[in-house]
Backbone as JSON, one array per atom type, in Angstrom:
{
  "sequence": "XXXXXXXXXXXXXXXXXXXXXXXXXXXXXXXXXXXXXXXXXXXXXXXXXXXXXXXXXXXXXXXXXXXXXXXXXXXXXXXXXXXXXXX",
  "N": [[39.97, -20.57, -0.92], [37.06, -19.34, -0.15], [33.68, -19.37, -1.29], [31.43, -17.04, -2.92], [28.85, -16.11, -0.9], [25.78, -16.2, -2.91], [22.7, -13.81, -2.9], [19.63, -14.26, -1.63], [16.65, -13.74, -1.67], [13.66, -14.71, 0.14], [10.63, -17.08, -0.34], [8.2, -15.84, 0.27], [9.6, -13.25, 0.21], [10.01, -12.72, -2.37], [7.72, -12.59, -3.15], [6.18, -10.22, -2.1], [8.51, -8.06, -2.74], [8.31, -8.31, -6.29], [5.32, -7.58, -5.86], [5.69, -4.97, -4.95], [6.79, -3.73, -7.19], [4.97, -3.85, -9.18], [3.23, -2.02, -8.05], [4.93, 0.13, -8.08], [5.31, 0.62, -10.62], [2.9, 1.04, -11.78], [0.93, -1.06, -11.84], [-1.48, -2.89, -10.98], [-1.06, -5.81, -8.42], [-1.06, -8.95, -8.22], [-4.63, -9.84, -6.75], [-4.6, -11.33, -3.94], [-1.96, -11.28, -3.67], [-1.95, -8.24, -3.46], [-3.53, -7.49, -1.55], [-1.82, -8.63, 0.62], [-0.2, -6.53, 0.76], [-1.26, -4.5, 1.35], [-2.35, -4.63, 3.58], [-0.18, -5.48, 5.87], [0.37, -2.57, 5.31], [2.05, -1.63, 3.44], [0.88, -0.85, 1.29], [-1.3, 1.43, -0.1], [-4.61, 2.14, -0.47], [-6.85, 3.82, -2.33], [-9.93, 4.73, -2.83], [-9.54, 4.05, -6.69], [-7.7, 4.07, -6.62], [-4.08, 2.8, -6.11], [-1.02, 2.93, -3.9], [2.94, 3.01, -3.45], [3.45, 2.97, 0.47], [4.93, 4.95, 2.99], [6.14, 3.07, 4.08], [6.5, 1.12, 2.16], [7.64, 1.72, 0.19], [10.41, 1.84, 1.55], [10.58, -0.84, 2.02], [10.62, -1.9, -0.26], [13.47, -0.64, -1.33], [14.92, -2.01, 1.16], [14.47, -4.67, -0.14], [15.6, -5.02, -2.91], [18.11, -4.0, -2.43], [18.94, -6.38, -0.5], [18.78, -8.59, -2.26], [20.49, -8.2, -4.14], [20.98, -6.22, -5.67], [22.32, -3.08, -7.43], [20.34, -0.21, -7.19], [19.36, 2.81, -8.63], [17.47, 5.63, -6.76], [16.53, 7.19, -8.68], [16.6, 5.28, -11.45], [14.39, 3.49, -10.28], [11.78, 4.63, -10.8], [9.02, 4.67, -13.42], [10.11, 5.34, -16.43], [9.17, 7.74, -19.48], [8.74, 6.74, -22.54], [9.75, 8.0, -25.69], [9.62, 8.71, -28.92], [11.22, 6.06, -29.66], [13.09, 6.48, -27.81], [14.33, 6.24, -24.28], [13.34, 8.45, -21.65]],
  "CA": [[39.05, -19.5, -1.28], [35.79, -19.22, 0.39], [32.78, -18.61, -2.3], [30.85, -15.82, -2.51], [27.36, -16.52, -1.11], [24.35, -15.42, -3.86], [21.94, -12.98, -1.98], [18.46, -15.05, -1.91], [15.16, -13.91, -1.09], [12.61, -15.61, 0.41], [9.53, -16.59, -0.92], [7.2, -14.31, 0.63], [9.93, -11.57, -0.13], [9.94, -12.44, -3.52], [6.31, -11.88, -3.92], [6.25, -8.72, -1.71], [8.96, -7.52, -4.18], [7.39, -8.68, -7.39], [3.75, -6.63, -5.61], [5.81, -3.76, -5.07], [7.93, -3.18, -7.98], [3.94, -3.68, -10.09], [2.51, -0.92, -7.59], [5.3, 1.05, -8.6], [5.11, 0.4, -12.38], [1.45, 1.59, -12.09], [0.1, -2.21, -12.33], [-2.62, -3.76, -10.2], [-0.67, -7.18, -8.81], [-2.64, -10.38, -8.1], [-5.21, -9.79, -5.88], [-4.36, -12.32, -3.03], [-0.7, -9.99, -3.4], [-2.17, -6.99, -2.99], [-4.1, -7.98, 0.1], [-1.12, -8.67, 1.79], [0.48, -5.27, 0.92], [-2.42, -3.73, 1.94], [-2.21, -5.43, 5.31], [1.04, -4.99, 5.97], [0.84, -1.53, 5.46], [3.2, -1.16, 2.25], [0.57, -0.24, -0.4], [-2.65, 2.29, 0.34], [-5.64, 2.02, -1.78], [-7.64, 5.54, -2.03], [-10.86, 5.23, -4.16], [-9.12, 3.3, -7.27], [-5.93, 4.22, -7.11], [-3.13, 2.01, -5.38], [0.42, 3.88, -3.99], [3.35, 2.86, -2.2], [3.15, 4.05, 1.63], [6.52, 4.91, 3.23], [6.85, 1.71, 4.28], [6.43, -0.1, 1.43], [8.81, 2.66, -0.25], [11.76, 1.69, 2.65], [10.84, -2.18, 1.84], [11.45, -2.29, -1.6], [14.87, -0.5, -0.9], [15.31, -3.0, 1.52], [14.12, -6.27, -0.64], [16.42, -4.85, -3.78], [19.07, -4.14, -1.75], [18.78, -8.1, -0.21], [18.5, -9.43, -3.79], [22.16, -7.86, -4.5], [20.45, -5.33, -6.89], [22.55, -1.88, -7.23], [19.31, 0.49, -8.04], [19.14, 4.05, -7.75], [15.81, 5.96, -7.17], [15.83, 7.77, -10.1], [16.01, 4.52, -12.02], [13.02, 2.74, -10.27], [10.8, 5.39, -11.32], [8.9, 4.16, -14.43], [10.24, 6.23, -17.98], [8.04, 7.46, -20.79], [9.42, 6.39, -24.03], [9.33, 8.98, -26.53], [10.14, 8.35, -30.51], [12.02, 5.15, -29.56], [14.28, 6.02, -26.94], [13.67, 6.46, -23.78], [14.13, 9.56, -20.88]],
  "C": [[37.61, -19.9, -0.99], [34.28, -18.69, -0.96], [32.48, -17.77, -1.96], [29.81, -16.19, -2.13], [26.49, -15.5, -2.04], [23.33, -14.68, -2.65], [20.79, -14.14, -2.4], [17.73, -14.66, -1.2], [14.27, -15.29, -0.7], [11.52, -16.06, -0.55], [8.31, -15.51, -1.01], [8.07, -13.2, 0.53], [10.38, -11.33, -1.24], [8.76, -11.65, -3.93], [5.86, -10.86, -3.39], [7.34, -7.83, -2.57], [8.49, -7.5, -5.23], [5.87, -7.57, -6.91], [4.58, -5.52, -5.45], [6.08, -3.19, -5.84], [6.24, -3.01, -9.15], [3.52, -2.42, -9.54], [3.01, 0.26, -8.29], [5.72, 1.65, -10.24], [3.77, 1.42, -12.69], [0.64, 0.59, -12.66], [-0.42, -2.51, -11.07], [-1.86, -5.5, -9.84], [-1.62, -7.82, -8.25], [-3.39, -9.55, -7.11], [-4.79, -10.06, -4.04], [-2.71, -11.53, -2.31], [-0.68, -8.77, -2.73], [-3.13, -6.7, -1.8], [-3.45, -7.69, 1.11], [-0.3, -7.54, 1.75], [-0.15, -4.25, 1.66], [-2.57, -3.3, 3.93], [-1.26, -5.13, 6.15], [1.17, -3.59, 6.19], [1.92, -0.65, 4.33], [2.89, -0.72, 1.26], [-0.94, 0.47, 0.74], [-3.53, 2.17, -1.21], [-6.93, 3.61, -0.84], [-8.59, 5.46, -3.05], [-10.24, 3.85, -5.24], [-7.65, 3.31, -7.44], [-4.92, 3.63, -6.08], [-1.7, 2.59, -5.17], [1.05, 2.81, -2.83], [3.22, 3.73, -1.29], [4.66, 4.1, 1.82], [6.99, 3.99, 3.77], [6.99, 0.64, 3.39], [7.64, 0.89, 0.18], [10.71, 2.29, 0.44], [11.66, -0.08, 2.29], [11.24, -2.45, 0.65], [12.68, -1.68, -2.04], [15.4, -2.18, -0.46], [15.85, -4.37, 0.77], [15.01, -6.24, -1.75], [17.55, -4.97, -3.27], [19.93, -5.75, -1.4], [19.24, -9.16, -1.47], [20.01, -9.44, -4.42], [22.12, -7.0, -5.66], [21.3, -4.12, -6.46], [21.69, -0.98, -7.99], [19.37, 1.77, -7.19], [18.07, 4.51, -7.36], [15.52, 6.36, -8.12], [15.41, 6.72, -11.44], [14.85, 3.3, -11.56], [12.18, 3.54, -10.53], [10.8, 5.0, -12.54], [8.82, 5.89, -15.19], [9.76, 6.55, -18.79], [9.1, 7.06, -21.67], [8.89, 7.28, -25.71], [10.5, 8.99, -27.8], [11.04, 7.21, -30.0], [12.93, 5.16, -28.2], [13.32, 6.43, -25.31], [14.45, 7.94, -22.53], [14.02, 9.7, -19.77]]
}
C-alpha cells in the first residue's frame, strides 16, 4: 500500500493564501503581503478600500483547492453573527 501524499503548499503560496483569505475577510494583511498581491494583480486597491480582482478570486480557488481544502463559495464569504449563532 502506497501512502497517500499530504497536499503542501509552498511558501510563497502559503502567504499569497493567508493575503487572500484576510482581503477576503475584510482585513488589511501585512504590508510587504499586500504589495505582492497588488503586483501580481490578485488584490486592487481603490482609494482605501482593498478587493479581490478576478484573478486573485480564481487563485484562492486554486491555492484551497492545492491545500486539499473542500470549500464552497458560499462558505468563504465572511457571516454576520447575529444573537449567537451565526447565518
Amino acid at each position: 500500500n502506497q501512502k497517500k501524499k499530504k497536499p503542501v503548499l509552498s511558501n510563497t503560496q502559503n502567504k499569497r493564501l493567508g493575503g487572500l483569505i484576510a482581503v477576503l475577510c475584510g482585513r488589511e494583511p501585512y504590508e510587504w503581503i499586500l504589495g505582492t498581491l497588488v503586483n501580481d494583480g490578485y488584490v486592487s486597491r481603490t482609494g482605501g478600500q482593498i478587493s479581490l480582482t478576478e484573478r486573485g478570486d480564481r487563485e484562492i480557488d486554486r491555492l484551497v483547492t492545492l491545500s486539499g481544502l473542500n470549500v464552497t463559495k458560499d462558505s468563504l464569504k465572511p457571516q454576520k453573527i447575529e444573537n449567537g449563532s451565526t447565518t
